[in-house]
C-alpha positions in Angstrom: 4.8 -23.5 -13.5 4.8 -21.4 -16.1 2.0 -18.7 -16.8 0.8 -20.5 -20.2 0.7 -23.5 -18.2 -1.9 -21.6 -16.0 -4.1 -20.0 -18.1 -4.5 -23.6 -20.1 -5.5 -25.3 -16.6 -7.6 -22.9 -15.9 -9.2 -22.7 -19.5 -9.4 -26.9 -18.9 -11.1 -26.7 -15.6 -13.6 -24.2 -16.9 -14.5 -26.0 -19.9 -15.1 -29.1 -17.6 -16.2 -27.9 -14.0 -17.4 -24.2 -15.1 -18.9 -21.9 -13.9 -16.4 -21.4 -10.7 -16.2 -19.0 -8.8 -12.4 -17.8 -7.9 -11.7 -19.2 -4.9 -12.7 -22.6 -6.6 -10.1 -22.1 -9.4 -7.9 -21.3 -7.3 -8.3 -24.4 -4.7 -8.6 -27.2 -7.5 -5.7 -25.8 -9.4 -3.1 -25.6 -6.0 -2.5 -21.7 -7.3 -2.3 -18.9 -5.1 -5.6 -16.9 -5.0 -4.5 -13.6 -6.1 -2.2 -15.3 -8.9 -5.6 -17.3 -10.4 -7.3 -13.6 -10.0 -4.6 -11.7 -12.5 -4.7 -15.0 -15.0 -8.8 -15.0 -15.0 -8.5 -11.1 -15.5 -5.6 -11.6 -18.1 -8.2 -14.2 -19.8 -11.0 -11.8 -19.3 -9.5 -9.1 -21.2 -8.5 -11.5 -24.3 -12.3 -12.6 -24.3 -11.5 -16.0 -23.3 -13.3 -15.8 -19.8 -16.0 -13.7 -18.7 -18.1 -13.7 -15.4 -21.4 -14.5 -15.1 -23.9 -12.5 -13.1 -23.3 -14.2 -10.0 -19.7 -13.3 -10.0 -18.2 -16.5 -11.0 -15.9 -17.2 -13.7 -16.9 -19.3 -17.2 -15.1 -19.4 -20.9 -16.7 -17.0 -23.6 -16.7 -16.8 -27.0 -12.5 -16.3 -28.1 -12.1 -20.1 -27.5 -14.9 -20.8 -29.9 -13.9 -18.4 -32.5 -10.2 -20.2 -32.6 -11.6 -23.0 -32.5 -13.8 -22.5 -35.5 -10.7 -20.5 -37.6 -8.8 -24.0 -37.3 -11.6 -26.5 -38.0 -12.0 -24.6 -41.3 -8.8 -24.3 -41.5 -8.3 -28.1 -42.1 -11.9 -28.6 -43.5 -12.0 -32.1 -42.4 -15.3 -32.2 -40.3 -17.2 -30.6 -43.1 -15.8 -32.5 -46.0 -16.3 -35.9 -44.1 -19.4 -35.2 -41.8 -21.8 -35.5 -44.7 -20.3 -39.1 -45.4 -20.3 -39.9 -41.6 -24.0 -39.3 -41.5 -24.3 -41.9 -44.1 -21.9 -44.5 -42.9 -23.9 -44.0 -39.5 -27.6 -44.0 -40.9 -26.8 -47.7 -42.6 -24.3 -49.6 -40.2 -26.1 -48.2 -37.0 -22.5 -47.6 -35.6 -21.0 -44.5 -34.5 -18.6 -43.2 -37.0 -15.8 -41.1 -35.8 -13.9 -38.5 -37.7 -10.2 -38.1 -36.3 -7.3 -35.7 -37.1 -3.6 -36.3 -36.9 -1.5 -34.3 -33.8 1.9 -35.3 -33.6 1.9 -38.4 -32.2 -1.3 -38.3 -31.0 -5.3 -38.8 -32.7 -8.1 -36.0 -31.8 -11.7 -37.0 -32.1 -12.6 -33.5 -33.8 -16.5 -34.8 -35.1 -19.2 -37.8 -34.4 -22.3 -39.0 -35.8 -23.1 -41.7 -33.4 -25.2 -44.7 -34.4 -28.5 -45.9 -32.9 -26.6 -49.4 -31.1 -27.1 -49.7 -27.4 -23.1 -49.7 -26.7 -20.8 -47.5 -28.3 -17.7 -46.4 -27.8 -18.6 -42.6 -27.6 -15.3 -40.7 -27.6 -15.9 -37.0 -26.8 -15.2 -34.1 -29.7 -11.8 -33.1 -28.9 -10.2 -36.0 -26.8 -7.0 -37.5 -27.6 -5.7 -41.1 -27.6 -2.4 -42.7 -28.5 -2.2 -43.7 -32.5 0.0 -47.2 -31.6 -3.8 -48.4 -31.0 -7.4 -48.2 -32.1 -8.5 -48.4 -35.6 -8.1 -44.2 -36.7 -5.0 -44.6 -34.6 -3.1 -47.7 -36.5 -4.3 -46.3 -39.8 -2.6 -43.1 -39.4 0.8 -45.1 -37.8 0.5 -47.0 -40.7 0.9 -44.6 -43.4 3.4 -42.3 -41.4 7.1 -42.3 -42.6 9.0 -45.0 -41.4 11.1 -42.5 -39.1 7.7 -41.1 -37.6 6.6 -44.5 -37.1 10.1 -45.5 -35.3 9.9 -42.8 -33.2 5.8 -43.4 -32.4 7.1 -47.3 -31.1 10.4 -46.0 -28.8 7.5 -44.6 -26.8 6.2 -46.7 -24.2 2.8 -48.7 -25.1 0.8 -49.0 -22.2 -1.9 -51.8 -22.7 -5.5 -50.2 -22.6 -7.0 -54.0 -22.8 -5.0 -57.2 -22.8 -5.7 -57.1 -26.8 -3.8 -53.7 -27.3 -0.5 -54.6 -29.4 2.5 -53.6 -27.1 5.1 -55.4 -28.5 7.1 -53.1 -31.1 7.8 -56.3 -33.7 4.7 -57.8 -33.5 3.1 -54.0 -33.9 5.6 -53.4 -37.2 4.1 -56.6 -38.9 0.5 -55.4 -38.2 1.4 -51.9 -39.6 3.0 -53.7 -42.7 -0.7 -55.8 -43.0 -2.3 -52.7 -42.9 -0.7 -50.8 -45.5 -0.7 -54.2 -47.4 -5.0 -54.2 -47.4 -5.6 -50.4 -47.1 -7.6 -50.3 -43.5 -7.0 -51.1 -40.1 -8.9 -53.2 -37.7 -9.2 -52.6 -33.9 -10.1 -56.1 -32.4 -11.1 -54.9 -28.7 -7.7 -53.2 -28.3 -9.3 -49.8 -26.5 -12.7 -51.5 -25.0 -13.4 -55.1 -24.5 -16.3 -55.7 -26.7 -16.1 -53.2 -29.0 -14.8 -53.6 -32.6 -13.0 -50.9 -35.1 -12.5 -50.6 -39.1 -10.6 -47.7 -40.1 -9.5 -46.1 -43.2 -6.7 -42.7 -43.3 -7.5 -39.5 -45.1 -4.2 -37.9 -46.8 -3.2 -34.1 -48.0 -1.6 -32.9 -50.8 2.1 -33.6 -49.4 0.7 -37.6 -49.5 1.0 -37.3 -45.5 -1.4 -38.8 -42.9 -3.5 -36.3 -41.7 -6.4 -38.0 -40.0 -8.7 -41.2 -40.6 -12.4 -41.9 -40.1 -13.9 -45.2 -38.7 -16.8 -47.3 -37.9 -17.1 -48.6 -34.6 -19.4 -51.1 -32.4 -20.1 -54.2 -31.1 -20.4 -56.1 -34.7 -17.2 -57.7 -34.9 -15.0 -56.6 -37.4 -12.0 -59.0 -38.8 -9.9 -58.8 -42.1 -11.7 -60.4 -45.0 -14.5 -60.2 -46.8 -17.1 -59.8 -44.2 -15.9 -56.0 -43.3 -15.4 -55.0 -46.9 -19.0 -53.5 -47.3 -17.5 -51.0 -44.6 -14.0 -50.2 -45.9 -15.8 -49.8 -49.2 -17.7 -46.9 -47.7 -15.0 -45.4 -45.7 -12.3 -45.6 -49.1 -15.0 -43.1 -51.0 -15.4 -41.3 -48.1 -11.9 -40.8 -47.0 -10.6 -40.8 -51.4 -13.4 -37.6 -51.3 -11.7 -36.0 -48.7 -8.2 -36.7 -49.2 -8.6 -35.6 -53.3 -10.7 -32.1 -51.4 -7.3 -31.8 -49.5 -4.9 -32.2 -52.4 -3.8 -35.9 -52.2 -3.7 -36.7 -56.2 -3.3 -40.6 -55.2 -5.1 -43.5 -55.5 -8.1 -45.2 -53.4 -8.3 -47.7 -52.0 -5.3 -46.7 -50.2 -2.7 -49.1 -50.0 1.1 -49.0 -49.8 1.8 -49.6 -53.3 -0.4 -47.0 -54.0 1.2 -44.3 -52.0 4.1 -45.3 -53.5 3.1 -44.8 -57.1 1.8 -41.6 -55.8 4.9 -40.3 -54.4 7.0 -41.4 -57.3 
């Protein structure tokens, strides 16, 4: 195992289990308790751990600071929180703000609504993009290389309404570039229901997506328009923010017009 390996265990375990002291890092991680001492030392010295005044070991303010550098970085969760709030405040269903990673979708903001059930994903965990609303309308808009390579992965089933098969995923893909928004019918939770829209940059790329989510169910047609209407000014406002010069509502004609 490699040292980076390490230290991002150990950063992980803090950021879920901390404070621990290091005999507890050391035991949870299977590392040998004078290599967990250098690492939380090594970390210590970068301002990524500190100890607390009962000698045990937490994360300080480095991770924050990077953190922070990259959110601005890509601007999303500002540009779109202000929308999210909105979205939130009139469907009453937690809207999610999601950023591309390779082949991968990070929740990187929330507003959640006031429903009883939600599907509350945590700021900064990662799912699968062959799936889910943010996930499909991400896939959807990817090059069809990037897509290719997305479906020689294997697709685990997360319900028995998660699309697995790689034809029958192709045509939904093709549906949703043909409409401009994804639906999730119960494909990550039984029960609950998605509507998604991407947000592009300025090289007309994917580069995350924002959706609605909640128990109302939510099927192609007229009846979720009022929502895709709100997520295509959100997600036009920050795609145009980020440099996409194409049109909204997003569809694939459009991008093509745009990339011509």
């Amino acid at each position: 195992m490699s040292a980076i390996t390490r230290a991002i265990q150990a950063m992980d375990l803090l950021a879920r289990k901390g404070p621990l002291g290091v005999r507890a890092v050391a035991s949870q991680l299977g590392v040998p308790l004078g290599s967990v001492h250098r690492l939380l030392l090594d970390l210590e010295e970068e301002g990524v751990a500190e100890r607390t005044p009962e000698g045990e070991w937490e994360l300080s303010f480095r991770l924050l600071e990077i953190t922070g550098i990259q959110l601005e970085r890509i601007a999303l969760p500002a540009l779109a929180r202000p929308f999210a709030e909105h979205m939130a405040e009139k469907t009453r269903e937690t809207v999610n703000i999601n950023m591309l990673s390779g082949h991968h979708g990070v929740c990187i903001d929330k507003v959640r609504g006031s429903e009883g059930m939600q599907l509350d994903l945590r700021i900064g965990s990662r799912g699968s993009i062959y799936c889910g609303g943010a996930g499909k309308a991400m896939l959807a808009f990817m090059s069809e290389p990037d897509q290719e390579r997305v479906l020689a992965q294997p697709m685990a089933p997360l319900t028995p309404r998660t699309i697995t098969d790689p034809k029958a995923l192709r045509a939904e893909l093709a549906r949703i570039r043909e409409r401009g928004y994804s639906i999730d019918d119960q494909e990550v939770v039984m029960g609950v229901y998605c509507v998604s829209v991407p947000i592009l940059d300025a090289g007309n790329k994917p580069v995350g997506a924002i959706s609605i989510t909640g128990t109302s169910v939510k099927a192609p047609g007229l009846g979720v328009q009022p929502l895709v209407d709100m997520l295509n000014e959100a997600c036009g406002h920050v795609s145009r923010r980020l440099g996409f010069r194409g049109e909204y509502p997003l569809t694939g004609a459009a991008l093509e017009r745009a990339n011509a």
